[in-house]
C-alpha positions, 0 to 999 in steps of 0.5 A: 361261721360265727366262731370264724368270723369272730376269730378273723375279726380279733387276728385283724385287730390283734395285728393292728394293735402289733404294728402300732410298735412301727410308730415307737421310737421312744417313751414319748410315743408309747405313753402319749402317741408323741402329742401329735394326734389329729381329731380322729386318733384322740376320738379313736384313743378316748373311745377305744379306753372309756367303752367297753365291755361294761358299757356294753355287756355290763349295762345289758346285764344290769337292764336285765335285772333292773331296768332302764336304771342301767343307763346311770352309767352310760350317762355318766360316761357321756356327761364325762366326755363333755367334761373331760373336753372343757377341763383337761383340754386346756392343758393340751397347749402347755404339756407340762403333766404326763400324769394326773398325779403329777399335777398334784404332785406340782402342787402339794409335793411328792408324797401327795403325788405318790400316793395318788398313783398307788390309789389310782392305780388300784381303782383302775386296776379294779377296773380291768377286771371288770372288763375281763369278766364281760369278756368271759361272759361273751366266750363261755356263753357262746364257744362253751369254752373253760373259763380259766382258758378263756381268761388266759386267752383273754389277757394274752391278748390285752397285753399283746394289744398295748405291751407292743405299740403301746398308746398307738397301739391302743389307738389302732385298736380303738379306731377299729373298734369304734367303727365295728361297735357303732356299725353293731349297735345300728343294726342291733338298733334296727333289728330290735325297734323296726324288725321286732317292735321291741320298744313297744313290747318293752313298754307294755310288758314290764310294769312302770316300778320298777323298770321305768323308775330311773331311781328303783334303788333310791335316789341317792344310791341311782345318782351315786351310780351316774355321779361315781362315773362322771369323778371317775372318769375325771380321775382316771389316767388313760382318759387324761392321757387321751385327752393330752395326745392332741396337737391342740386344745381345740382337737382334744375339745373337739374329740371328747365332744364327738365322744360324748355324742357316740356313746349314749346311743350305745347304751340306749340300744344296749338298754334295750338289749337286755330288757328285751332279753329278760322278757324272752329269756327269762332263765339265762344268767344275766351276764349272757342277756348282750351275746345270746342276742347276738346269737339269735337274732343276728346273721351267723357271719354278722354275730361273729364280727359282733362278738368280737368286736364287744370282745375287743371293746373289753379288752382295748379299754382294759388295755387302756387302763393298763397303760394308765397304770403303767405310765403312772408307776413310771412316772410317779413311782419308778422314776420318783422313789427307785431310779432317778436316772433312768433313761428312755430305753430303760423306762420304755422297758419298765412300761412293757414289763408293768404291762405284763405284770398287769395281765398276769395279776388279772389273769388270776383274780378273775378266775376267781370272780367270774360270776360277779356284777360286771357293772358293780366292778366299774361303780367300785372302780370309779369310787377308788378312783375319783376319791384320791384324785377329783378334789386334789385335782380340780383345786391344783387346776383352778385355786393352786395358789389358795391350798395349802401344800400339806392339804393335798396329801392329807386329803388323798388319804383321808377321803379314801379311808373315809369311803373304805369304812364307810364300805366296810360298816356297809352304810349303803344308804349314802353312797361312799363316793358321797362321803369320800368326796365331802371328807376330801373337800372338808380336809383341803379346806380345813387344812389349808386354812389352819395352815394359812392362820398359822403362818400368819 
């Protein structure tokens, strides 16, 4: 029953995502939905790409081995989501940027917006891979199927999600899974506080430190976690993408904001989730702590539907990300450096074949990575994400007219090989998204300056 339902579940959204293809005419539609969305398709866009399986299956995880430390990260989505509606909301009316390196690109040139896009697209690249390993945790734990078919299934159904309607597409799918996801998280809410008293078991079982110390790992490295996500979210495409899809600034506003408010009690109950599963069972591998409880505890036909939605949670935010990737190689990359000329039918096939290109990069690595951290590819992402991007950005927004052209450029490339060799010396007592950002402000203020006194 539970594999029935669960494969039910997926052929319906796996359909949903196929007919958003009806509503493509052009790039336009593909990328950005024709800029027409109301507040439900942004909400469903935004929702579907910044939840999923590591919000979910990675924050339970993360709650089995450390605590209640797991929720920086859930926290930090939704402080993001707020940001992300005060910020980029305001360039909704003016629709002059289709990609984050774009803006920075209209600022300091060509070559700063080049690379931008490269390095973006390795973070959030980085980032689907995470995804695509909590998928495999929920398939292997639950069908005890092989992982190298679970991972082809997997990334077959990405890119069928997204390679078709593209940012419809997307939507569809994340419209669904916004409704299934909550309608889990209630029950699995309400299973665990009124059927078991587990936040009362929780409580008295774990002893205060580590599990109820918000900072077990230090302060600096636990705000890095929640701070990394915030920047990371800030610079990631798909999100920007989301937030440029509504009619308005005041929809878009509005989406992120509702946004916001879904998704802390996904990781409150998530939290919750994988703390009561440590205490229980105490044996699993830490990765199986979300779908084992859906076994147990859930009714068979209700834990099928429950799978599949946390599977299609993983794979419409991968999905979401390969879209940013793939808008953002033909945009910043494909049109700027190889075809010039190309025209909207050709472009529209270069997003599809990117797309599929993706998938199948994926496909490879993470049979490779299965058993790693769910939750540590997302902290990694968002690293390489939000070091290239969040400074050059905030200052093209709000101070264009103070930065030196030359500043940008440098800053990108300088703030990224600062938190690579700060990685590689492994000085994990300050985090490098810490040092990547300062060594972004340092160089965009001291160049432009420099610049400035020269010219003068």
């Amino acid at each position: 029953m539970i594999l029935v339902s669960a494969l039910i579940t997926l052929i319906l959204t796996a359909v949903a995502g196929y007919l958003g293809k009806t509503k493509v005419k052009n790039s336009k539609d593909f990328i950005r939905g024709g800029d027409g969305l109301g507040v439900i398709g942004v909400t469903s866009m935004l929702m579907g790409a910044i939840i999923g399986g590591a919000s979910t299956v990675g924050t339970a995880q993360m709650a089995y081995k450390h605590g209640i430390a797991a929720i920086w990260f859930i926290t930090g989505v939704a402080v993001a989501s707020i940001i992300l509606g005060l910020i980029y909301s305001r360039l909704v009316n003016k629709k002059n940027s289709e990609t984050l390196p774009q803006i920075i690109g209209n600022t300091y040139g060509e070559k700063a917006r080049t690379s931008s896009s490269i390095l973006l697209s390795i973070g959030m690249f980085i980032h689907i891979n995470g995804q695509i390993i909590a998928c495999i945790a929920l398939f292997t734990a639950i069908f005890g199927i092989d992982v190298n078919i679970t991972a082809l299934m997997v990334v077959v159904l990405l890119v069928v999600y997204v390679v078709f309607g593209g940012f419809w597409g997307s939507t569809l799918v994340g419209g669904i899974k916004t409704v299934l996801l909550y309608g889990t998280s209630i029950i699995c809410g309400i299973i665990l506080i009124f059927k078991f008293g587990a936040h009362k078991e929780i409580i008295s079982f774990f002893p205060k430190n580590p599990w109820f110390n918000l900072f077990s790992d230090g302060v600096f490295e636990d705000l890095a976690s929640g701070f990394s996500t915030v920047v990371g979210i800030l610079s990631t495409q798909t999100y920007f993408q989301a937030i440029m899809s509504g009619k308005s600034e005041k929809v878009s506003k509005i989406s992120a904001f509702i946004v916001a408010s879904l998704v802390f009690p996904v990781g409150i109950v998530c939290t919750m989730i994988g703390m009561y599963m440590r205490i229980h069972f105490p044996g699993i591998v830490p990765s199986e702590a979300f779908p084992l409880f859906l076994v147990n505890y859930l009714n068979p036909a209700l834990a099928g539907v429950s799978i599949a939605t946390v599977l299609i949670s993983s794979m419409a935010t991968g999905a979401g990300l390969t879209l940013g990737i793939s808008t953002m190689f033909v945009k910043d990359v494909y049109k700027q450096l190889i075809d010039k000329k190309a025209d909207d039918k050709k472009e529209l096939l270069v997003l599809r074949l990117s797309i599929i290109v993706i998938g199948i990069a994926t496909f490879f690595i993470v049979i490779n990575n299965q058993d790693s951290m769910i939750l540590n590819w997302g902290f990694l992402s968002m690293i390489f994400r939000a070091v290239p991007i969040f400074i050059p950005t905030i200052f093209a927004i709000f101070f264009k007219d103070k930065i030196h052209k030359r500043a940008g450029f440098y800053s990108i490339i300088c703030g990224t090989l600062a938190s690579i060799i700060w990685i590689l010396l492994g000085l994990h007592s300050i985090s490098s998204i810490y040092i990547g950002l300062i060594t972004n402000l340092i160089v965009i203020l001291g160049v432009s300056r420099r610049e400035f006194r020269i010219k003068n």
